[in-house]
BALO-559613 format. One record per residue (C-alpha): residue number from 1; residue in three letters; chain; x, z, y. Coordinates in steps of 0.05 Angstrom, whole numbers, plus 5000, padded with zeros to 4 digits. Example, Ala and Ser with C-alpha at 12.3 -4.5 7.8 and 13.67 -1.06 7.14 Angstrom:
2
<atom><num>1</num><residuo>ALA</residuo><cadena>A</cadena><c1>5246</c1><c3>5156</c3><c2>4910</c2></atom>
<atom><num>2</num><residuo>SER</residuo><cadena>A</cadena><c1>5273</c1><c3>5143</c3><c2>4979</c2></atom>
% end
This chain:
103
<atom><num>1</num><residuo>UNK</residuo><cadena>A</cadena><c1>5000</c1><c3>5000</c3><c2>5000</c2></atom>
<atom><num>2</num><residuo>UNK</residuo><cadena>A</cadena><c1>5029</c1><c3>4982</c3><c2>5072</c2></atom>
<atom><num>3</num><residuo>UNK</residuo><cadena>A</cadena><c1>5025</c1><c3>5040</c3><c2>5122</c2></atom>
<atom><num>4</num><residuo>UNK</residuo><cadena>A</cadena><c1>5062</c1><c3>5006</c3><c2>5181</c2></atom>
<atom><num>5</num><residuo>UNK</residuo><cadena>A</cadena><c1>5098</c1><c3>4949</c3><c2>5192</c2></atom>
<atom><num>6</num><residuo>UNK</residuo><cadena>A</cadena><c1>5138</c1><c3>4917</c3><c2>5257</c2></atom>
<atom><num>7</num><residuo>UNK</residuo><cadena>A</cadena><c1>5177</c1><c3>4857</c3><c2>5277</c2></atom>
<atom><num>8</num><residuo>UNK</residuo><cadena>A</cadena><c1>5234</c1><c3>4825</c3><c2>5308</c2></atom>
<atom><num>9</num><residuo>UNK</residuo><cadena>A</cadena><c1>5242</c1><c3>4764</c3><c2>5333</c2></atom>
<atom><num>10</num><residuo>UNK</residuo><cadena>A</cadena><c1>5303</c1><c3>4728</c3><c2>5357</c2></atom>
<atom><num>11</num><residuo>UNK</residuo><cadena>A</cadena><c1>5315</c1><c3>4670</c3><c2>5386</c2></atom>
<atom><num>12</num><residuo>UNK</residuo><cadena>A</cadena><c1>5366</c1><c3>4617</c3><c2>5409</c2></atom>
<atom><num>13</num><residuo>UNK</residuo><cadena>A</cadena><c1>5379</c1><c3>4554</c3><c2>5435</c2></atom>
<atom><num>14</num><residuo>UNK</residuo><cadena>A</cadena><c1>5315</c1><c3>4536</c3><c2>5464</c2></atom>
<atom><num>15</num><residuo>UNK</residuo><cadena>A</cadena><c1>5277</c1><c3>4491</c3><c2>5515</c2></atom>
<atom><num>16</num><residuo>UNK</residuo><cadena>A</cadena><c1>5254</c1><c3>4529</c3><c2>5585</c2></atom>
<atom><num>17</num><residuo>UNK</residuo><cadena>A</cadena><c1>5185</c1><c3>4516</c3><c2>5562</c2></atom>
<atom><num>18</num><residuo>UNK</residuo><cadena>A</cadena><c1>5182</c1><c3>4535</c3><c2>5493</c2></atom>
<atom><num>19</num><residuo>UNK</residuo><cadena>A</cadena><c1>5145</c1><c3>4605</c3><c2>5481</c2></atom>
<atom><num>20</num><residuo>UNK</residuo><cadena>A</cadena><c1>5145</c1><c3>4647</c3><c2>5408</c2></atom>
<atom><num>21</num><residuo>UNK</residuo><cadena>A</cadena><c1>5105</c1><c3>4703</c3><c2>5385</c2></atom>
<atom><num>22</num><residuo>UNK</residuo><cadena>A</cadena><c1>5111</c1><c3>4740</c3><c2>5315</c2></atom>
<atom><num>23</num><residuo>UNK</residuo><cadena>A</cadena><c1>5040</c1><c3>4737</c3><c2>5285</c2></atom>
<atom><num>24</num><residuo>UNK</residuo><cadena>A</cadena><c1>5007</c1><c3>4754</c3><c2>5233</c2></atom>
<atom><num>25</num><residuo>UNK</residuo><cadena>A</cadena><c1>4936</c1><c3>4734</c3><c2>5189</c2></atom>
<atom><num>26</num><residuo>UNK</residuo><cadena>A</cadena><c1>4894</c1><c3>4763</c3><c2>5126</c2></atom>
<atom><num>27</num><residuo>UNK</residuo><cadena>A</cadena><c1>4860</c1><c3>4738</c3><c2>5078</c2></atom>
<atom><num>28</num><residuo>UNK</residuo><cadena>A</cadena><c1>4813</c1><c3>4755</c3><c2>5031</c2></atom>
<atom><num>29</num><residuo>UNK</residuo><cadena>A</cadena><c1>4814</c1><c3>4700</c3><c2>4981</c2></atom>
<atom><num>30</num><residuo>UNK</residuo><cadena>A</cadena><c1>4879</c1><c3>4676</c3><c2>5004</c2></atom>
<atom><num>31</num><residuo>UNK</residuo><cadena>A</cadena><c1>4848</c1><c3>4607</c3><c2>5014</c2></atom>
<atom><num>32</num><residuo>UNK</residuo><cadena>A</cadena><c1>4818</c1><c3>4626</c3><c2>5087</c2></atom>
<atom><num>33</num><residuo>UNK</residuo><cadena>A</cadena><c1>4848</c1><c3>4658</c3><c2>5140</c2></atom>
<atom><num>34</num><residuo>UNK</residuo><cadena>A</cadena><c1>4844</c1><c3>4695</c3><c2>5199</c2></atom>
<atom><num>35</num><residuo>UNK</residuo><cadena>A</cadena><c1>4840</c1><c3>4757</c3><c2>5245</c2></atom>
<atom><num>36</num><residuo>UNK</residuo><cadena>A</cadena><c1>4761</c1><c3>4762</c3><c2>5235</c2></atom>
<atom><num>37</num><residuo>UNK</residuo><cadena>A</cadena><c1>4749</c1><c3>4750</c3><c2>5316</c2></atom>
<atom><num>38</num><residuo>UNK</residuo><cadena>A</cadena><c1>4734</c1><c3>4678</c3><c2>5333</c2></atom>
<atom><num>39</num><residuo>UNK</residuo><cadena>A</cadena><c1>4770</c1><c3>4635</c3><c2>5360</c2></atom>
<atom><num>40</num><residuo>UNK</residuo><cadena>A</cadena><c1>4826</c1><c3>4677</c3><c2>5349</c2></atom>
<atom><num>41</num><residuo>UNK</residuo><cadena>A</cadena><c1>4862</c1><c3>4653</c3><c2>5271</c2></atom>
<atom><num>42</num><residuo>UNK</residuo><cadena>A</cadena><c1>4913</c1><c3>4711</c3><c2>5279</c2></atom>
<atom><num>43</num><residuo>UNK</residuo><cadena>A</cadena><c1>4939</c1><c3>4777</c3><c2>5319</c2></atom>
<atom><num>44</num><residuo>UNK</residuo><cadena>A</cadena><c1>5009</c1><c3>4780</c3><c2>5352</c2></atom>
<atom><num>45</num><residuo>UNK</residuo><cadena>A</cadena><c1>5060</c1><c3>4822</c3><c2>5343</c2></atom>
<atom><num>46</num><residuo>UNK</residuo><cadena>A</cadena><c1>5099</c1><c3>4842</c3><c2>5406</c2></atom>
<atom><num>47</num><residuo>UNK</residuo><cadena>A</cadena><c1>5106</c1><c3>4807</c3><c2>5476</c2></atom>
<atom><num>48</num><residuo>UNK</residuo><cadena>A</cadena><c1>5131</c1><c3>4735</c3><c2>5471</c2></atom>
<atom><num>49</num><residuo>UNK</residuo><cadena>A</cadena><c1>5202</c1><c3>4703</c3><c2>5476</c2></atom>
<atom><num>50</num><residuo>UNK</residuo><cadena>A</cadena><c1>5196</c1><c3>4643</c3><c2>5527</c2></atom>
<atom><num>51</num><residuo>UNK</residuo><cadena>A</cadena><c1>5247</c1><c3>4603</c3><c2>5564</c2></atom>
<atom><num>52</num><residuo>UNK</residuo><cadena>A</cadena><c1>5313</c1><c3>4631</c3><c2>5530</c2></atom>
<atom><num>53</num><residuo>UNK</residuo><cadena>A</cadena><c1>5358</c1><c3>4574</c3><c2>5541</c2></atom>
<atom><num>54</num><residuo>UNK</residuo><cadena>A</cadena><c1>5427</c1><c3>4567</c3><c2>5495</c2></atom>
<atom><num>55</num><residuo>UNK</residuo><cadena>A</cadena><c1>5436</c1><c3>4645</c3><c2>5494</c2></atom>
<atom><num>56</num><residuo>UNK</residuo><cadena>A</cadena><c1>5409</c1><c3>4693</c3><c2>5437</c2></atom>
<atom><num>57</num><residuo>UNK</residuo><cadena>A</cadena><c1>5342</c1><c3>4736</c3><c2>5460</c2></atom>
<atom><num>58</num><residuo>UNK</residuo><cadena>A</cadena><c1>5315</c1><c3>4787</c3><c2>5409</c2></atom>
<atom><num>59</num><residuo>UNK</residuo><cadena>A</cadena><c1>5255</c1><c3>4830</c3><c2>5415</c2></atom>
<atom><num>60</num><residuo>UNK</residuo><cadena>A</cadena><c1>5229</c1><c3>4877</c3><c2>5368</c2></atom>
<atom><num>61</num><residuo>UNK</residuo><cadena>A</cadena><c1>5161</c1><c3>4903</c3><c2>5374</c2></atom>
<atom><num>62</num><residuo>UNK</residuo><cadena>A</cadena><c1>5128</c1><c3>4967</c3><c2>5360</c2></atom>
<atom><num>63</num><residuo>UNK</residuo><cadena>A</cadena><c1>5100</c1><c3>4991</c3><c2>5299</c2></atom>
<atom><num>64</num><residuo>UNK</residuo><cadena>A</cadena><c1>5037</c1><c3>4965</c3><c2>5277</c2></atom>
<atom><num>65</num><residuo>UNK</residuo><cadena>A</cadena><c1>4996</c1><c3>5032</c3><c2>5236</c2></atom>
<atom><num>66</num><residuo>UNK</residuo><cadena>A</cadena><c1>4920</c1><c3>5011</c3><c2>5262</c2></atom>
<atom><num>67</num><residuo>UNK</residuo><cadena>A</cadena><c1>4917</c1><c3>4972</c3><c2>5191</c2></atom>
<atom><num>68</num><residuo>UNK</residuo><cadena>A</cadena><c1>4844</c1><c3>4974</c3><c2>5195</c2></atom>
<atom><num>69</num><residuo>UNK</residuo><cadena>A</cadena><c1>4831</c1><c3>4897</c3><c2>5198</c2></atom>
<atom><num>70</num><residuo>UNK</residuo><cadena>A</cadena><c1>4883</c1><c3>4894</c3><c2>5132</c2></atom>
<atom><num>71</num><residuo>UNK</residuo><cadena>A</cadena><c1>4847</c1><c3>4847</c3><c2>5078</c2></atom>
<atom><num>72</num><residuo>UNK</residuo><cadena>A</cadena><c1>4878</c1><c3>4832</c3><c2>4999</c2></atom>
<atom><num>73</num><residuo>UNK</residuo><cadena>A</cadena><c1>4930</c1><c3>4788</c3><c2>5023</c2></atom>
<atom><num>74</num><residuo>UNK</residuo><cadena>A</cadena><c1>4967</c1><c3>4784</c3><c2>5089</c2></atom>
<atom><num>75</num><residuo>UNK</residuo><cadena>A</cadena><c1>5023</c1><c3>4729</c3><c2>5126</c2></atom>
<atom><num>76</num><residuo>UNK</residuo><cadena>A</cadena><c1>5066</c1><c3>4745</c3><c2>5174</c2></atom>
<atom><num>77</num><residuo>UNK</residuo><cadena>A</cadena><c1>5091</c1><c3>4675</c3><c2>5225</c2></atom>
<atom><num>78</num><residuo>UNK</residuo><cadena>A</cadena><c1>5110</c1><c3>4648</c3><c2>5288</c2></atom>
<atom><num>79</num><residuo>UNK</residuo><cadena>A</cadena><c1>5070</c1><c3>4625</c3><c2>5333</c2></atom>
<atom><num>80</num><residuo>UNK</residuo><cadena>A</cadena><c1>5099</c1><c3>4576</c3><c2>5374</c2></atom>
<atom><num>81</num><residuo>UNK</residuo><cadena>A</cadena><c1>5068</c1><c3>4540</c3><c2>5447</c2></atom>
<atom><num>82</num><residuo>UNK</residuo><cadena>A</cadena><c1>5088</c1><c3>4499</c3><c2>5501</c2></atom>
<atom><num>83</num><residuo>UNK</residuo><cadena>A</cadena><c1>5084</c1><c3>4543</c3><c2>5564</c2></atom>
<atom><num>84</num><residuo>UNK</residuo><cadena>A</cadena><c1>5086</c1><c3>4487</c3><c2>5617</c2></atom>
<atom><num>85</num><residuo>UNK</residuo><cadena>A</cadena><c1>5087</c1><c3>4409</c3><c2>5620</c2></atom>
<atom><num>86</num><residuo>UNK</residuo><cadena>A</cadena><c1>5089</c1><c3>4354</c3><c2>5562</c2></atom>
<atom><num>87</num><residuo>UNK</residuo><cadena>A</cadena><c1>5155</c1><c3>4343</c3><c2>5553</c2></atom>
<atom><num>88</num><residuo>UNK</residuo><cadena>A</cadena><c1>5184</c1><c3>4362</c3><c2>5473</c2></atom>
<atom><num>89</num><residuo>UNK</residuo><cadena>A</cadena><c1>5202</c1><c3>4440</c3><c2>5461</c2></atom>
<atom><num>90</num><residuo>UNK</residuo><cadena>A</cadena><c1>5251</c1><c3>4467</c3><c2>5415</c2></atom>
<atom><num>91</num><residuo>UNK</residuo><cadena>A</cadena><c1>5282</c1><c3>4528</c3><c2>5392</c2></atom>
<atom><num>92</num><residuo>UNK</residuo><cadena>A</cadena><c1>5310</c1><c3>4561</c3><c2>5332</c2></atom>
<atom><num>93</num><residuo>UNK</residuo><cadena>A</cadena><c1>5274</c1><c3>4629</c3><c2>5313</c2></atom>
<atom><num>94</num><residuo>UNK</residuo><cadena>A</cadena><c1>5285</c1><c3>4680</c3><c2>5260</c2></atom>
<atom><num>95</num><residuo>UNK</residuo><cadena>A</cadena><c1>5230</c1><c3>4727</c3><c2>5247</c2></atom>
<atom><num>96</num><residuo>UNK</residuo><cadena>A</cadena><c1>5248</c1><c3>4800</c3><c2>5214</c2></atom>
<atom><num>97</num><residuo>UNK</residuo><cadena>A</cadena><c1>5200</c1><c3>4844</c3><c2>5179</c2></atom>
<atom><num>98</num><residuo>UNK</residuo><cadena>A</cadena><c1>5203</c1><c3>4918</c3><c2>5168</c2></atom>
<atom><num>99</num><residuo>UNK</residuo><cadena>A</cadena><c1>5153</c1><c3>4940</c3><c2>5123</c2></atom>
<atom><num>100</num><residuo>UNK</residuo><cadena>A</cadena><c1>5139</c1><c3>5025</c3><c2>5113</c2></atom>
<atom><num>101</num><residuo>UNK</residuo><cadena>A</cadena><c1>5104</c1><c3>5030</c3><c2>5045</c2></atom>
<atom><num>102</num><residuo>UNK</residuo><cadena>A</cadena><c1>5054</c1><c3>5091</c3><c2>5034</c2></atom>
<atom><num>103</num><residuo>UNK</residuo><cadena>A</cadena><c1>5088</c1><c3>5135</c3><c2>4984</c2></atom>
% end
């Protein structure tokens, strides 16, 4: 059984308009998926990394223990946007999970 969990997210080498949030979805039937509010398909983690340029940015968010909306099966992601104009984004992201287990 998860009791908490939290994430960090790092990253580098990116466009000035890219934008990244660690997210995260459940699932019932782990065929659909969602947060269970429409139109939202999934809760964020954390503030967002946006506009990091060539250096390294990490942020690691606080722990999520409000577990209440926790289905059979959970995913953890990225969600990536395009903060301003039409031009292609990039960036490379890694996304780190720490996971408490109820004991």
């Amino acid at each position: 059984m998860l009791k908490a969990f939290r994430a960090t997210l790092t990253a580098e080498s990116c466009t000035a308009s890219v934008s990244h949030q660690a997210a995260w979805q459940t699932s019932e039937d782990g065929v659909e998926w969602g947060d269970g509010t429409d139109p939202n398909k999934w809760n964020v983690i954390g503030s967002a990394l946006s506009g990091v340029g060539q250096g390294q940015q990490t942020k690691t968010s606080s722990w999520v223990t409000d577990l209440s909306a926790m289905k059979r099966f959970v995913r953890f992601g990225v969600a990536a946007a395009q903060v301003s104009g039409d031009a292609l984004q990039q960036g490379l992201v890694t996304l780190t999970l720490d996971l408490e287990s109820r004991s």
